[in-house]
N, C-alpha and C positions, 0 to 999 in steps of 0.2 A: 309471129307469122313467119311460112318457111318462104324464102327468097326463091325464086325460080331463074335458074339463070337466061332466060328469056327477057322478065321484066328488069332484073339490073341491067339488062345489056340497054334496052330500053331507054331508060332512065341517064343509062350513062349518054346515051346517043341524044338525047334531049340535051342533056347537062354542056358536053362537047357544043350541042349548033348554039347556046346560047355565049359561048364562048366568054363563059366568066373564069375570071384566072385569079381571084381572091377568096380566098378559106372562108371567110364571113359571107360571100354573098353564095358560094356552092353550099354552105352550112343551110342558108336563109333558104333559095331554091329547093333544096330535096325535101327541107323540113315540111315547107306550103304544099309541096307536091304529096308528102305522105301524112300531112295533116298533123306531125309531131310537135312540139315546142321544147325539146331536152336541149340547152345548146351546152350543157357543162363535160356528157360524154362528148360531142361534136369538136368541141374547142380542146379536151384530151386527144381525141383522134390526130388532130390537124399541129397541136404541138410539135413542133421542127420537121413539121414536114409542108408549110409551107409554100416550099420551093417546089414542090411535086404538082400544081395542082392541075397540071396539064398532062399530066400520066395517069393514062386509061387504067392498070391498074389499079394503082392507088385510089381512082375515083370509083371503080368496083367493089374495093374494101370498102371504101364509105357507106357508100349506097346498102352494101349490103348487110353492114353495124349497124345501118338506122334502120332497116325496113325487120330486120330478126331482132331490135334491140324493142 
């Protein structure tokens, strides 16, 4: 599916108000929200980048590997 950058922003804006700040639980979030279950790209994504998970960036790469992956 192609990402619209409308619904990542979305997503990220959902992602942000629930103010999760651990890789495992934005992994778990976006997965339920897009009905996925891969966490093995997800947990390659998040490898050392941990520390980011509060950069809007970074949570738009995510969002947008999971919804085109």
């Amino acid at each position: 599916m192609k990402a619209s950058p409308s619904m990542i922003e979305a997503i990220v804006n959902d992602l942000v108000s629930q103010q999760i700040d651990e890789a495992d639980d934005i992994i778990r979030f976006i997965q339920n929200r897009l009905g996925k279950v891969d966490s093995q790209k997800a947990m390659a994504f998040w490898a050392g980048r941990e520390h980011m998970t509060a950069d809007r960036q970074t949570l738009k790469a995510y969002v947008k590997l999971e919804v085109e992956s």
